[in-house]
C-alpha positions in Angstrom: 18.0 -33.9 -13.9 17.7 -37.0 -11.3 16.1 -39.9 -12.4 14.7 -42.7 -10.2 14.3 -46.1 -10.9 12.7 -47.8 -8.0 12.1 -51.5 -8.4 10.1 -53.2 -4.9 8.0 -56.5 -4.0 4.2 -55.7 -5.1 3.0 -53.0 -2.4 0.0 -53.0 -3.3 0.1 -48.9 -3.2 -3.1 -46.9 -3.5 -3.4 -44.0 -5.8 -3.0 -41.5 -2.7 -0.2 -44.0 -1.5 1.7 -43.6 -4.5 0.9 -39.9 -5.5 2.7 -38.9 -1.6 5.8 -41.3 -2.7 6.5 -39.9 -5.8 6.1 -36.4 -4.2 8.0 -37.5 -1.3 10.6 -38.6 -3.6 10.6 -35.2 -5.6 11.2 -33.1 -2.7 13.9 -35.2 -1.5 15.5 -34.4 -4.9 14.8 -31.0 -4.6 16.5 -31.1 -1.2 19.6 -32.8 -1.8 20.3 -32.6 -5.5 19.1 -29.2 -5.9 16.4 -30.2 -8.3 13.5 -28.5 -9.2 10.4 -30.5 -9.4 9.9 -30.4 -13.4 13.3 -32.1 -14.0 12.9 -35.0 -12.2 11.5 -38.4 -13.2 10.6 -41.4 -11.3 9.7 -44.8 -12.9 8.3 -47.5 -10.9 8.0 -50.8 -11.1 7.1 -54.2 -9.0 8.2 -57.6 -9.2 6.6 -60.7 -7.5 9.1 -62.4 -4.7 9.5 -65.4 -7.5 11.0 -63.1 -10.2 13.7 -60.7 -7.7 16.6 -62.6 -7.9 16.4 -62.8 -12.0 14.7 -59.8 -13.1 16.3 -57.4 -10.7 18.9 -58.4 -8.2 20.9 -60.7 -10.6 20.6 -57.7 -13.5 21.0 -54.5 -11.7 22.0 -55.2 -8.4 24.9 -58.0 -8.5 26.9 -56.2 -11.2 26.7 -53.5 -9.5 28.3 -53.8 -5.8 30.8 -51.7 -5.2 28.9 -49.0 -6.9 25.6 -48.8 -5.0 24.9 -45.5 -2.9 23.4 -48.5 -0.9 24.2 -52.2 -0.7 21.5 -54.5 0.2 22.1 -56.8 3.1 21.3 -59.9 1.6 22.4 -62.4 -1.1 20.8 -64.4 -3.7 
């Protein structure tokens, strides 16, 4: 039962834009994780530039290096 929490910049993602990432997303789950569709759940939120480093990279990324199936390449 994968969840994704994907947290971006505003994208500005039309409704076709989004409906292909999320089932982008699903089948990647399906995939890899061996996940059928109905168990998996993507939430999706964006943050203007001016809010990152507080709301997201100082919460959930920062604590969490070491841990990350990806680090980011920057700092804040």
């Amino acid at each position: 039962m994968p969840h994704f929490d994907v947290k971006c910049y505003p994208k500005h993602l039309t409704e076709q834009e989004m409906k292909g990432f999320v089932e982008e997303l699903t089948q990647l789950a399906g995939k890899y994780l061996k996940a059928s569709e109905e168990y998996v759940s993507i939430s999706y939120q964006e943050f203007p530039a001016e809010e990152w480093k507080e709301k997201v990279f100082d919460k959930e990324i920062k604590p969490k290096r070491g841990q990350l199936a990806k680090e980011p390449g920057y700092e804040m």
